[in-house]
C-alpha positions, 0 to 999 in steps of 0.5 A: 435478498439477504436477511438482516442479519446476513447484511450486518455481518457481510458489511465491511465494517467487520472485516477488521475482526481478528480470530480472537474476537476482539472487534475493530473500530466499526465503519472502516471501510463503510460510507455513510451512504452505504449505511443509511440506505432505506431497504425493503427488510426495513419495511419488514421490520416496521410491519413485525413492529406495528404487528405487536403494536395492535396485539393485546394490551391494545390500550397501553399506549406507553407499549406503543412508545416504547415499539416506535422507539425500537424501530425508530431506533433500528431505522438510525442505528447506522446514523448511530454507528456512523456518528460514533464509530468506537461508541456506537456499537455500545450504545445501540446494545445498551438502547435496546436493552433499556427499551426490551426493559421498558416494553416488559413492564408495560405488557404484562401484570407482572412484568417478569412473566410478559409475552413479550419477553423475547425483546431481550433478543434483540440486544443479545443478538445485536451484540453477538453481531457487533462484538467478539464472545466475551462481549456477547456473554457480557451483553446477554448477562446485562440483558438477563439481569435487566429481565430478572430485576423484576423478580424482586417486586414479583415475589413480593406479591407471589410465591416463587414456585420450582416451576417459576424458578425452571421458567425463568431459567430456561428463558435466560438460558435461551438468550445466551445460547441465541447470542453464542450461536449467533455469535459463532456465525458472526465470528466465523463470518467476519473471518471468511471476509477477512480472508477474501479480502487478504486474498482479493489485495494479493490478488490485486498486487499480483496484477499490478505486479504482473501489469508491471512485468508485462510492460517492462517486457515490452519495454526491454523488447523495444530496447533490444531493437533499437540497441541493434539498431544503434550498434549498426548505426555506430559502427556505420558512423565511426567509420567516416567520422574517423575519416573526417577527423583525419582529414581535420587534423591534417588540413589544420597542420597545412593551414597553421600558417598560410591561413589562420581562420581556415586552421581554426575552422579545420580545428572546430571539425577535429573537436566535434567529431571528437564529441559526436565519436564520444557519443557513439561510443555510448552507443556502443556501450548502450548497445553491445551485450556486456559479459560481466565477470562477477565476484563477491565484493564489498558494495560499500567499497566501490560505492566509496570509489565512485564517490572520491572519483566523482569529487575529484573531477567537481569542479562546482559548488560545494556538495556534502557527502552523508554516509549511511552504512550499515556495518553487517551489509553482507557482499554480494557478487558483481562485476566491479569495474560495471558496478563502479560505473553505475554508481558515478553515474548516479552520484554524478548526477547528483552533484550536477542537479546540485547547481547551488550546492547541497547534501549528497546522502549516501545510505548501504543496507541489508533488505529483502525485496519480493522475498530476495535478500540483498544490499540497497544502494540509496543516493539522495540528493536536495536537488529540484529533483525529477519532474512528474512528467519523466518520472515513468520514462526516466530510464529510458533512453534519450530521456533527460532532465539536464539541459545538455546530454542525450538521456543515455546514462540511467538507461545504460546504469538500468541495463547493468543492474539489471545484467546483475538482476536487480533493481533500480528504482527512483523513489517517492519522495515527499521533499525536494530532490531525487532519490535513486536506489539500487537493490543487488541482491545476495549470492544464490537469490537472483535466480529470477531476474527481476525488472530494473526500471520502476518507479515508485508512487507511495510516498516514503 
């Protein structure tokens, strides 16, 4: 079991202390609860308290007060700190020096020289535990000059002899190499804590990060299987679609005139196959492996080539496009023609979520992600946004929100950042509508790829 001290400075509440000394605000990581359990050392504390109770002078019964309200106190002092988390600690350390002040005076003839002097350590110590050392020091001297302010109704009635003098000054002495000594301990201690708990967080976020690299992996397997599956499936599709539309076309040139409704039908199957031939070409592009012919370009350039595309093509309400560029965005190497699609795709997204109109916010700027310079990309739109539940399976394929298509463009978008080791991301968002960055980084720092597809949970 730990002493009572080893519980004041392994709990939570002094890990905030910085190497200075000064002390963060008490009970910051501390439940109530936590802080008013009833221990076995308490028990321990009544005993050495009701111990000094049946001492000599038995019949002062203001000594008997006085020990009840340092234990009683000792009992609530974590009621205390957890009522008044910045005050409390002052309080508990002025309580007890008051009481230390009051017990000496009711225990001896003349006060100064009490057996029971060592009370005062109680204080010095609680305020080596709860404070840095310049606040020790403060502490023990207030505990010191309430002890030495009964040196002047002693010398009233007694000489002050040398040996006195050394007496008492060995005595003040000890409490403040009792609080400094207990104070380095603390101190150290608090750092100690600190530094486990800075490594367990590190630890912690490597794991998520590792969980998280762990499922993209398995992710980008599956992804691998089912492009080759596509591929062999679009190739075997094309074929006789093209015979189909082929022998479409035909029949509707035969039939123009002999038979209307029998050109029309012919018509229908030339425009379908025409859409289901559109769809295997995603495929195609979704599966085949794509050789990028990478450069350094401006990313503010092809951003701004996507969106004049976009908006010529908008035929919907109105939409207001808001840039936001930062004008030392450094270029990064990219393939153009596959960056370019990559940003219609999102902007045109935007514009379609947008079914009454609304504000399209474009923002380019310089950041650092996992210790990798590069330019952010952020499409915000106001939009309905994502619903919760396809905000983890959103870049999959076959994953869509719009009513019609086939959930294919984020997972291509997905697939050509990640061929320029990036990272595609769709932020939190505490308002309405979707935000979608895209993170390119800087020539020289996409020596690791890093996964493309996530999801943010904190909020912005």
């Amino acid at each position: 079991m730990r002493t009572f001290l080893q519980e004041k400075l392994a709990s939570p509440a002094f890990i905030g202390e910085a190497a200075s000394g000064k002390r963060a605000p008490l009970l910051h990581f501390m439940t109530l609860r936590e802080r008013e359990q009833f221990s076995w050392m308490d028990l321990l504390w009544l005993a050495f308290l009701a111990g000094l109770a049946i001492l000599p002078p038995i019949e002062e019964i203001h000594k008997q007060f006085i020990l009840l309200a340092i234990g009683v106190l000792q009992l609530l002092e974590g009621r205390l700190l957890a009522y008044f988390p910045t005050r409390g600690r002052y309080y508990a350390v002025f309580l007890k020096i008051l009481l230390a002040t009051l017990l000496i005076d009711h225990t001896g003839e003349v006060a100064i020289t009490s057996s029971y002097y060592p009370i005062y350590y109680l204080p010095v110590v609680t305020a080596a535990i709860y404070f840095g050392p310049w606040g020790t020091l403060v502490w023990t001297a207030i505990a010191s000059a309430a002890y030495c302010s009964y040196l002047y109704p002693a010398i009233q009635q007694y000489e002050l002899t040398t040996s006195a003098i050394t007496e008492l000054t060995i005595r003040i002495l000890f409490f403040f190499l009792a609080g400094v000594i207990v104070n380095r301990f603390a101190v150290e201690n608090r750092r100690q804590t600190r530094r486990y708990q800075v490594l367990a967080e590190e630890l912690e976020k490597t794991n998520r990060r590792l969980e998280q690299i762990q499922a993209e992996a398995r992710r980008s397997e599956r992804l691998a299987a089912l492009g080759q599956l596509s591929a062999g499936l679009a190739h075997e599709i094309r074929n006789p679609l093209g015979v189909i539309k082929g022998s479409a076309e035909m029949l509707q040139q035969k039939l123009h005139d002999s038979n209307p409704l029998a050109s029309e039908l012919a018509n229908y199957i030339s425009s379908e196959v025409n859409r289901l031939s559109a769809l295997v070409t995603r495929f195609l592009d979704f599966a085949r492996p794509q050789h990028l012919e990478t450069a350094m370009h401006s990313v503010a350039d092809v951003v701004e080539r996507a969106l004049k595309a976009v908006a010529a093509q908008w035929t919907g309400p109105a939409i207001d496009v808001e840039r936001k560029y930062e004008s030392d965005v450094p270029p990064v190497p990219l393939d153009e023609n596959f960056c370019e699609q990559v940003f219609i795709n999102l902007a045109q997204n935007a514009y379609e979520a947008m079914t009454d109109g609304g504000i399209l916010r474009v923002s380019i700027r310089g950041v650092e992600q996992d210790r990798v310079r590069g330019v952010e990309v952020q499409f915000s739109d106001t939009g309905p946004g994502v619903p919760e539940e396809l905000r983890e399976q959103i870049f999959n394929p076959f994953v869509t929100s719009k009513k019609s298509g086939v959930g294919l463009g984020l997972a291509i978008v997905s697939k050509i950042v990640d061929d320029h080791h990036g990272a595609l991301r769709l932020e939190a968002s505490s308002g309405q509508g979707a935000c979608f960055s895209v993170f390119l980084p800087e020539a020289g720092s996409a020596a690791e790829p890093s996964p493309s597809r996530a999801v943010e949970i904190s909020g912005e």
